[in-house]
PADRENKOL-445855 format. One record per residue (C-alpha): residue in three letters; y, x, z; residue number from 1. Coordinates in steps of 0.02 Angstrom, whole numbers. Example, Ala and Ser with C-alpha at 12.3 -4.5 7.8 and 13.67 -1.06 7.14 Angstrom:
BEGIN
<rec res="ALA" py="-225" px="615" pz="390" n="1"/>
<rec res="SER" py="-53" px="684" pz="357" n="2"/>
//
This chain:
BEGIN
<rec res="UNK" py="-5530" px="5672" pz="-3727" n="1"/>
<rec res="UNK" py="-5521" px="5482" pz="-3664" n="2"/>
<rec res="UNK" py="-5716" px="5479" pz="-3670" n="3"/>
<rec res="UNK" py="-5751" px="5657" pz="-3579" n="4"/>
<rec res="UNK" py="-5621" px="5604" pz="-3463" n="5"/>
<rec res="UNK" py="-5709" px="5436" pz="-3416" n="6"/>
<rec res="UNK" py="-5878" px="5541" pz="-3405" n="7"/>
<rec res="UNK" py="-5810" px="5676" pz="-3287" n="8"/>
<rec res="UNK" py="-5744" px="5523" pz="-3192" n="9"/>
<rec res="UNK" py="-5916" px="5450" pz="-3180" n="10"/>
<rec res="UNK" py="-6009" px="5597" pz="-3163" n="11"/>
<rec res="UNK" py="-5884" px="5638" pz="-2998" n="12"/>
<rec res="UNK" py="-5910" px="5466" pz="-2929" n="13"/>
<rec res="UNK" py="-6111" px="5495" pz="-2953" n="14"/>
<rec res="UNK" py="-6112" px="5652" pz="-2875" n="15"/>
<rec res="UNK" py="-6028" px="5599" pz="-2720" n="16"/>
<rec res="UNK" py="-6098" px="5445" pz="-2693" n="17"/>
<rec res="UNK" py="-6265" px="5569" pz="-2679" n="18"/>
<rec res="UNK" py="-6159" px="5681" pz="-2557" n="19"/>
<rec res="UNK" py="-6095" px="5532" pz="-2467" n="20"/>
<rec res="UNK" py="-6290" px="5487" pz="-2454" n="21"/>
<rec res="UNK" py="-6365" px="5640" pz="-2349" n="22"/>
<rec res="UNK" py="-6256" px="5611" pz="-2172" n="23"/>
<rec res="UNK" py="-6292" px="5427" pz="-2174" n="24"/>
<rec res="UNK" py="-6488" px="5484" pz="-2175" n="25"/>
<rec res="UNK" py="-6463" px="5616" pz="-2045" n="26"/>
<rec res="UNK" py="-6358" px="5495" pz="-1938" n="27"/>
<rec res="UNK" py="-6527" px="5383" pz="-1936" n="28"/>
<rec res="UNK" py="-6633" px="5535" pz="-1873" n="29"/>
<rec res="UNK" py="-6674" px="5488" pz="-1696" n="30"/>
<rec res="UNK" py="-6589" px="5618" pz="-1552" n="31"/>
<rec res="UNK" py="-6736" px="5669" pz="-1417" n="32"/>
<rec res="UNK" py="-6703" px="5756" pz="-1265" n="33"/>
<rec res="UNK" py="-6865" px="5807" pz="-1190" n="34"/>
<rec res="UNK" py="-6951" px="5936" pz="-1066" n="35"/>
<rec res="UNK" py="-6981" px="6089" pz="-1128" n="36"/>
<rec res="UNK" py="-7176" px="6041" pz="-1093" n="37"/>
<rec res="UNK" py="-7174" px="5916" pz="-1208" n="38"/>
<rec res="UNK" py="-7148" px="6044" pz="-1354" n="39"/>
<rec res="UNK" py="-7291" px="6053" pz="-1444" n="40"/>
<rec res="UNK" py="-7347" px="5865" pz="-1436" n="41"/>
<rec res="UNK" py="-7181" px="5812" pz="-1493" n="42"/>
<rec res="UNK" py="-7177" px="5933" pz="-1630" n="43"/>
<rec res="UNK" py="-7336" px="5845" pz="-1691" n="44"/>
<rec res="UNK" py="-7281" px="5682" pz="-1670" n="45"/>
<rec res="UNK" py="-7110" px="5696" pz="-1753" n="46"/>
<rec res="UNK" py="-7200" px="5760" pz="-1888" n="47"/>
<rec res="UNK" py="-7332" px="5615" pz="-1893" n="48"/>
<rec res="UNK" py="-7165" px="5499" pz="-1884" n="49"/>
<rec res="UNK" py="-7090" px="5551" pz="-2061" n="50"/>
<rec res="UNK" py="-7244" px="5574" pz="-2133" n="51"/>
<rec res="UNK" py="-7249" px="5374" pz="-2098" n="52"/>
<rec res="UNK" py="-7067" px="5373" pz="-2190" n="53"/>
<rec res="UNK" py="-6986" px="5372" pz="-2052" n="54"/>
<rec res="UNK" py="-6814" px="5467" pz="-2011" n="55"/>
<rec res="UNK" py="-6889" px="5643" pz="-1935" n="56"/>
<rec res="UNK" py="-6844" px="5643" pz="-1769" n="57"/>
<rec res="UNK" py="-6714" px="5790" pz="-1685" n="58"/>
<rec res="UNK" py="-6784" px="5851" pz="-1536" n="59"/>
<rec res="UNK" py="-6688" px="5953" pz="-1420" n="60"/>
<rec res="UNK" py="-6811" px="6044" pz="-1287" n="61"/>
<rec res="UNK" py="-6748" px="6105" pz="-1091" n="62"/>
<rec res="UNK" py="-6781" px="6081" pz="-935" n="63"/>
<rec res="UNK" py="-6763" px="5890" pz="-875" n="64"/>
<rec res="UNK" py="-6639" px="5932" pz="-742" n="65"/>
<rec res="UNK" py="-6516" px="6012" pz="-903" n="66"/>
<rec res="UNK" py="-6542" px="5873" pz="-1017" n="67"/>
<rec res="UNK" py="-6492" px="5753" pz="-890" n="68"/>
<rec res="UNK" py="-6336" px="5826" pz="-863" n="69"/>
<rec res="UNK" py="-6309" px="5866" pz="-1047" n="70"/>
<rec res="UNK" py="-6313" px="5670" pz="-1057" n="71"/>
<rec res="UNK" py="-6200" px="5627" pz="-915" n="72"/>
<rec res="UNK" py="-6075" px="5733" pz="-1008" n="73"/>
<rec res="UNK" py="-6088" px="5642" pz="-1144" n="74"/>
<rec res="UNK" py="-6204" px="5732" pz="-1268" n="75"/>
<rec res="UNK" py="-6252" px="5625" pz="-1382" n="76"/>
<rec res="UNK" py="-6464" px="5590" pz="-1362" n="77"/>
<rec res="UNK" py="-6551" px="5411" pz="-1396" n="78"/>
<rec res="UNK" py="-6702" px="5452" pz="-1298" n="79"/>
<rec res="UNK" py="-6720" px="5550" pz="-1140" n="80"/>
<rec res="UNK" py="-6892" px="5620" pz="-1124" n="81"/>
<rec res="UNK" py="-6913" px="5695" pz="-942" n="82"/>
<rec res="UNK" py="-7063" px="5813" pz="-826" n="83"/>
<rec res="UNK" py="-7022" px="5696" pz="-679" n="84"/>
<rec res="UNK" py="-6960" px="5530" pz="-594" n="85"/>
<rec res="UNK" py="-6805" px="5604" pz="-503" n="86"/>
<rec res="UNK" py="-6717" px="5645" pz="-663" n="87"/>
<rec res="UNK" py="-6749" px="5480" pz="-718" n="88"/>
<rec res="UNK" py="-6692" px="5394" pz="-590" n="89"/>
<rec res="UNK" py="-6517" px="5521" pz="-574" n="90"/>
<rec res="UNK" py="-6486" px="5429" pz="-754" n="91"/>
<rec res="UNK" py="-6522" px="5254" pz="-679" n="92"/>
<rec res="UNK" py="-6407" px="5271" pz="-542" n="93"/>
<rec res="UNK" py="-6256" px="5313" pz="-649" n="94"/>
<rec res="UNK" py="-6314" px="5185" pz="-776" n="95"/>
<rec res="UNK" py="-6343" px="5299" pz="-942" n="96"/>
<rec res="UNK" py="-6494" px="5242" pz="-963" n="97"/>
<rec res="UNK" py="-6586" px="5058" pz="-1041" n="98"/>
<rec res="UNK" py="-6695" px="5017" pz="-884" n="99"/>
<rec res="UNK" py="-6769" px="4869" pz="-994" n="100"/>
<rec res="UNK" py="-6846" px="5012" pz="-1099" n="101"/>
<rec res="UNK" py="-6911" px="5145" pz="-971" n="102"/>
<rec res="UNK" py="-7093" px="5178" pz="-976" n="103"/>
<rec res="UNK" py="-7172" px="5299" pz="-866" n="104"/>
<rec res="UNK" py="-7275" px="5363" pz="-1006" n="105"/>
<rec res="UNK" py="-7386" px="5520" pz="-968" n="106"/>
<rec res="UNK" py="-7464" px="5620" pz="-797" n="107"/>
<rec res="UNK" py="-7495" px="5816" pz="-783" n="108"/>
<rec res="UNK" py="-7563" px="5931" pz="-686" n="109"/>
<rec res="UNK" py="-7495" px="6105" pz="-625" n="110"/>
<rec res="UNK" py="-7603" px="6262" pz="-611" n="111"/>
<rec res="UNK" py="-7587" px="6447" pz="-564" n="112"/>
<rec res="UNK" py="-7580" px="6572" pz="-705" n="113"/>
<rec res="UNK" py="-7613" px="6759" pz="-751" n="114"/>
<rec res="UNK" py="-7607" px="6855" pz="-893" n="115"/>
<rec res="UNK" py="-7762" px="6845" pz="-992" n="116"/>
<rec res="UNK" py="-7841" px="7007" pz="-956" n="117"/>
<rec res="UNK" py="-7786" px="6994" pz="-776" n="118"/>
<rec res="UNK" py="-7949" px="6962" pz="-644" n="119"/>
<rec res="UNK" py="-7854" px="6915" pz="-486" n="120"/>
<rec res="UNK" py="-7959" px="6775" pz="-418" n="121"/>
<rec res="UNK" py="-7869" px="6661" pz="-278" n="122"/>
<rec res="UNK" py="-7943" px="6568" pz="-172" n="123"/>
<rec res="UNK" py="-7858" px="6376" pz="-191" n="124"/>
<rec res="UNK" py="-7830" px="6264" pz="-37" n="125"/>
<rec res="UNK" py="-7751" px="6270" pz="134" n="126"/>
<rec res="UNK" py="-7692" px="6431" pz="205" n="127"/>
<rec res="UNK" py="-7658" px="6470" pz="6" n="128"/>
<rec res="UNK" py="-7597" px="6670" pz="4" n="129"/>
<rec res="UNK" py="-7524" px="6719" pz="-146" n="130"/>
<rec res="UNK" py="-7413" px="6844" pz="-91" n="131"/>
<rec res="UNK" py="-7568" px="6985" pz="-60" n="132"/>
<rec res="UNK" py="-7616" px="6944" pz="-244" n="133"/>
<rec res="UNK" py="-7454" px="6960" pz="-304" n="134"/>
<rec res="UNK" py="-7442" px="7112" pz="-223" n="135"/>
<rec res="UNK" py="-7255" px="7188" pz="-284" n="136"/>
<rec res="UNK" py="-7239" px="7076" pz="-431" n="137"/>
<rec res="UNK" py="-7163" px="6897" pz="-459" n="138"/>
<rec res="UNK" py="-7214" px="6726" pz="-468" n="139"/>
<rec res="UNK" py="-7149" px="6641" pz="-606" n="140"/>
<rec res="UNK" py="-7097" px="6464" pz="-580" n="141"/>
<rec res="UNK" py="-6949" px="6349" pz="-640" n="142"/>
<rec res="UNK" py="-6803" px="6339" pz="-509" n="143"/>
<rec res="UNK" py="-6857" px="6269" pz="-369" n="144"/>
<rec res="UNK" py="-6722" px="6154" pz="-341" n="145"/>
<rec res="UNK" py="-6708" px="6067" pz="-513" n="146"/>
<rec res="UNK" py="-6830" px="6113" pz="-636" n="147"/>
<rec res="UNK" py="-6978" px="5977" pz="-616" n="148"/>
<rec res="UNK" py="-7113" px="6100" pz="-622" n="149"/>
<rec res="UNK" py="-7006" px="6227" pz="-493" n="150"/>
<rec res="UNK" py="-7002" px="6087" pz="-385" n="151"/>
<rec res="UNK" py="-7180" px="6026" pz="-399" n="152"/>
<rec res="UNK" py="-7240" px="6214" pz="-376" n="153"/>
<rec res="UNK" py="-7139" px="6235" pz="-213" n="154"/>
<rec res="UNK" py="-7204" px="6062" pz="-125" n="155"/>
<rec res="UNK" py="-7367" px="6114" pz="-170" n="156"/>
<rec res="UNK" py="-7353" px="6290" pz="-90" n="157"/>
<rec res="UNK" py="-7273" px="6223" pz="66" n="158"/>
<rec res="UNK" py="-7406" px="6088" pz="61" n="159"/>
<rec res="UNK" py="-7525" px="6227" pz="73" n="160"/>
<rec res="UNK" py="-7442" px="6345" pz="185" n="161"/>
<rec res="UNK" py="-7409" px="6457" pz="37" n="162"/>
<rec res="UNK" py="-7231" px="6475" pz="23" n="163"/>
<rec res="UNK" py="-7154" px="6573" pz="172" n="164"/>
<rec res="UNK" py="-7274" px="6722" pz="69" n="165"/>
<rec res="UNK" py="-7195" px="6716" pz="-78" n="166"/>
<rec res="UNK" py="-7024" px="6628" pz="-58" n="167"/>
<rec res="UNK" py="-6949" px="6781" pz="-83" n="168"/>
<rec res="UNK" py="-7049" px="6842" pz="-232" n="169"/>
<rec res="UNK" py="-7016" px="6709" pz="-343" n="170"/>
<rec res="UNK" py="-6937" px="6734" pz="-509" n="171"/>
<rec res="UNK" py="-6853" px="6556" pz="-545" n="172"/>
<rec res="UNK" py="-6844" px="6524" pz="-732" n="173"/>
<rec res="UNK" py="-6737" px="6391" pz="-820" n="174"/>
<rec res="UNK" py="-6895" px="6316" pz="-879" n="175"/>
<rec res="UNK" py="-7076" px="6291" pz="-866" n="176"/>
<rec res="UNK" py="-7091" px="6356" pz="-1022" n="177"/>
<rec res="UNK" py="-6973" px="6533" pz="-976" n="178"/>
<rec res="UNK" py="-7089" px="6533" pz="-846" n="179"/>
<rec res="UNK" py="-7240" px="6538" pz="-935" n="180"/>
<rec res="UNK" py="-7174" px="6661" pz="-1051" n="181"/>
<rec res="UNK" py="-7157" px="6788" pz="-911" n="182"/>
<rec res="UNK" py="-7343" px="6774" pz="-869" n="183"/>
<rec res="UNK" py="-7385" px="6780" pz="-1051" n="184"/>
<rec res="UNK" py="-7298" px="6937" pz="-1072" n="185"/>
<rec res="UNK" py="-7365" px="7031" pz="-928" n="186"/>
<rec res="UNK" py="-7183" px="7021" pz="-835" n="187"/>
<rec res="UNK" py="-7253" px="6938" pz="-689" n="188"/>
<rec res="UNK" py="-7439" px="6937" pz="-625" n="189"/>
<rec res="UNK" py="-7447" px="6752" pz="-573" n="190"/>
<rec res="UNK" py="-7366" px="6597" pz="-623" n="191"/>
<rec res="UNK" py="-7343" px="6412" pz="-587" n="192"/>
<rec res="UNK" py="-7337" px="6313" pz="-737" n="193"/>
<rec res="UNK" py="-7412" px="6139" pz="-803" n="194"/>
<rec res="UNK" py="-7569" px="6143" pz="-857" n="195"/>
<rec res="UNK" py="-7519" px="6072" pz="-1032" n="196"/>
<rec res="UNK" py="-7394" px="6231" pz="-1045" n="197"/>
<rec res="UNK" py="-7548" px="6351" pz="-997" n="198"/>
<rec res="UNK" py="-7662" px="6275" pz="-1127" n="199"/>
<rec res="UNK" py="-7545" px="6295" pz="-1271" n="200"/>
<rec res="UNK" py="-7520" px="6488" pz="-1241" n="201"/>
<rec res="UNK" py="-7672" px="6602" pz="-1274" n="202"/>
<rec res="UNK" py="-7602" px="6731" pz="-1178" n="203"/>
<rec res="UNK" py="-7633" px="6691" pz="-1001" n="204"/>
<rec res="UNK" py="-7778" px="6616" pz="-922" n="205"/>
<rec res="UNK" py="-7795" px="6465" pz="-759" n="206"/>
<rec res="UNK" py="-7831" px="6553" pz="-605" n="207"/>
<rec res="UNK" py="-7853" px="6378" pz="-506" n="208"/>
<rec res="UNK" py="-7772" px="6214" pz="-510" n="209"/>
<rec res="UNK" py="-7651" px="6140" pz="-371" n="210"/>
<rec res="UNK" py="-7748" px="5993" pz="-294" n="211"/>
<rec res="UNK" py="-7668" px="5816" pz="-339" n="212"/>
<rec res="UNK" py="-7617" px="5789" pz="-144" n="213"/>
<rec res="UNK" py="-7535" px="5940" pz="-140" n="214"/>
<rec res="UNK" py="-7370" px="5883" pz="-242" n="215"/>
<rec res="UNK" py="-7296" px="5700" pz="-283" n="216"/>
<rec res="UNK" py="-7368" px="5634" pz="-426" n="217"/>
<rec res="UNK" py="-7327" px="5725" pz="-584" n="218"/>
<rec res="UNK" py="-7264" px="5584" pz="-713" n="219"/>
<rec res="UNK" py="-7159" px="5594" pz="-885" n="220"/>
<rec res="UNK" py="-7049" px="5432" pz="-917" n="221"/>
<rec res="UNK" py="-6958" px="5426" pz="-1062" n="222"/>
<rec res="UNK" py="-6805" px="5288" pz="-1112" n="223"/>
<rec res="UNK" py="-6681" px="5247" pz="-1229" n="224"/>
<rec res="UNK" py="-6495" px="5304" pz="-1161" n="225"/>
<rec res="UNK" py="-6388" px="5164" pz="-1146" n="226"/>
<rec res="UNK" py="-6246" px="5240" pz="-1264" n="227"/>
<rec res="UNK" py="-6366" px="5252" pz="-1406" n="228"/>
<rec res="UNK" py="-6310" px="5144" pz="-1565" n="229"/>
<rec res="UNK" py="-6471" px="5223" pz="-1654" n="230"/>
<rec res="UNK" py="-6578" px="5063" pz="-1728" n="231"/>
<rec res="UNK" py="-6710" px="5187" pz="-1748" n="232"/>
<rec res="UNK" py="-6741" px="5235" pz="-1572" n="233"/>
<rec res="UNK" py="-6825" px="5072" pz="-1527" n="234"/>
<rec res="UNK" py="-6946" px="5132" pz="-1643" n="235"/>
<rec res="UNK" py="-6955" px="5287" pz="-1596" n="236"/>
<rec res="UNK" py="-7023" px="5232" pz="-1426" n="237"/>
<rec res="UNK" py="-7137" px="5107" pz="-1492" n="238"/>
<rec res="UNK" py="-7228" px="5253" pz="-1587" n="239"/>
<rec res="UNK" py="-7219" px="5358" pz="-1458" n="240"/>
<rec res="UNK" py="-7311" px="5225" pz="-1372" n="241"/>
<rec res="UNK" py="-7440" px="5189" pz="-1493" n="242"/>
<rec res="UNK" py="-7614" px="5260" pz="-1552" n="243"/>
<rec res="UNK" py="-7551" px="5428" pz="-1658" n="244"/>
<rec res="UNK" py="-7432" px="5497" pz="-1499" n="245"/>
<rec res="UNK" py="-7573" px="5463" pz="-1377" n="246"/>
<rec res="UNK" py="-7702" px="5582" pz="-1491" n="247"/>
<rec res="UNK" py="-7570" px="5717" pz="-1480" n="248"/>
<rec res="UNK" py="-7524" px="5689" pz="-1307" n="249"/>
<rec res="UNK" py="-7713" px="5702" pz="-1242" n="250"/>
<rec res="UNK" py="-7741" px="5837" pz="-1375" n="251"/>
<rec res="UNK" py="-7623" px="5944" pz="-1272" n="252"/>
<rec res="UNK" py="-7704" px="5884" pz="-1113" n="253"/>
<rec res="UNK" py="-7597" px="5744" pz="-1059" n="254"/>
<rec res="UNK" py="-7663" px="5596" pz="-976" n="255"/>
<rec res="UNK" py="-7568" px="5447" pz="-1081" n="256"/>
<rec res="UNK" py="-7516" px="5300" pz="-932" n="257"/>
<rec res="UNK" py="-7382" px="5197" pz="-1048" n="258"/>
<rec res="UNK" py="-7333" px="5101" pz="-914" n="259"/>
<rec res="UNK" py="-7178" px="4996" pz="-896" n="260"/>
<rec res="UNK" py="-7076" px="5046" pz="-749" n="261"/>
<rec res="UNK" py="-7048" px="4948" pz="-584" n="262"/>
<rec res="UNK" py="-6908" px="4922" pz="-484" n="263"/>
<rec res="UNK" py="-6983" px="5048" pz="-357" n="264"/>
<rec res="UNK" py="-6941" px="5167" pz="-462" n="265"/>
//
């Protein structure tokens, strides 16, 4: 009885030393918080990560304007992946961020949208009307006030002399990518959306693209929180950094910048 006793004793020690084993792994996952946008090349990329051995990463996908708030309340991210510099910079200000680390890291482009089968054709430059193509349907865009994308849509309208047409026929998503899923569906004829979002959905096709001078410059920096304990997220940027990342960012049509950020910013 001794001996079986010992042997359950040792068999129970065994056994939860290999329980005790899986949340210490999982605590070395690195936490992302990234634009919805960034979907698809992340999901490559933290795939490409623990392939390499590495602890997968946990991504968690929104628009920037919710992560960033998510984090000032304390949810608990090691990197902080957004669609714009305002976002960003919100962080900076109330110090959650490691400034040391920021890296403005990829540029994007947005573009007008229909459904695939649609024909509309519109005409792209100043004096812009949307609203007669639109006719009684929606645009689709992220909110104009927060979500990058929203916001980069609506300065480029105005820029244009677009938006007094259709600033009442907008249907304001929570994110690029709700947006684009109302085009894709045939729930709204037209749609603003990045042009990254509009080449990873089959569904709808690029009526025209906004001109660069239309909008500020569209730019993704990323950067390790400053509450992050996570030795693995220092890594985590450098990959995202390096030669793999950049294959999957361009694959998806992003233009890869990896530059360090300046005070200016």
């Amino acid at each position: 009885m001794r001996k079986l006793s010992r042997a359950g004793l040792l068999a129970g020690l065994v056994a939860s030393a290999l329980l005790g084993a899986v949340p210490v792994r999982a605590a070395d996952a690195p936490t992302v918080f990234a634009a919805a946008s960034l979907k698809n090349a992340l999901d490559d990329i933290a795939g490409s990560y623990a392939k390499a051995g590495k602890p997968a990463p946990k991504v968690s996908y929104a628009a920037s304007n919710t992560l960033a708030k998510q984090i000032e309340q304390g949810a608990p991210a090691d990197l902080f992946f957004s669609a714009d510099l305002d976002w960003m910079d919100y962080l900076a200000r109330k110090d959650l961020i490691r400034p040391d680390t920021r890296v403005s890291l990829l540029a994007n482009s947005i573009v007008l949208i229909a459904p695939k089968d649609s024909t509309v054709a519109v005409k792209m430059g100043p004096g812009l009307d949307l609203a007669t193509a639109l006719g009684s349907g929606k645009l689709a865009m992220g909110n104009v006030e927060a979500v990058p994308a929203g916001k980069y849509g609506k300065a480029a309208l105005e820029k244009l002399g677009g938006w007094a047409g259709v600033k009442n026929k907008v249907a304001q998503a929570e994110s690029v990518r709700a947006a684009l899923l109302l085009v894709s569906r045939g729930e709204a004829p037209l749609g603003i959306v990045y042009a990254t979002d509009a080449a990873a959905d089959a569904n709808v096709r690029i009526v025209a693209t906004f001109p660069a001078d239309s909008h500020p410059p569209i730019v993704y920096p990323v950067a390790i929180t400053k509450d992050s304990a996570n030795p693995e997220a220092a890594g985590l940027l450098a990959y995202l950094r390096g030669p793999v990342a950049k294959a999957a960012f361009e694959k998806q049509g992003f233009t890869v910048l990896n530059r360090a950020a300046t005070a200016a910013q």
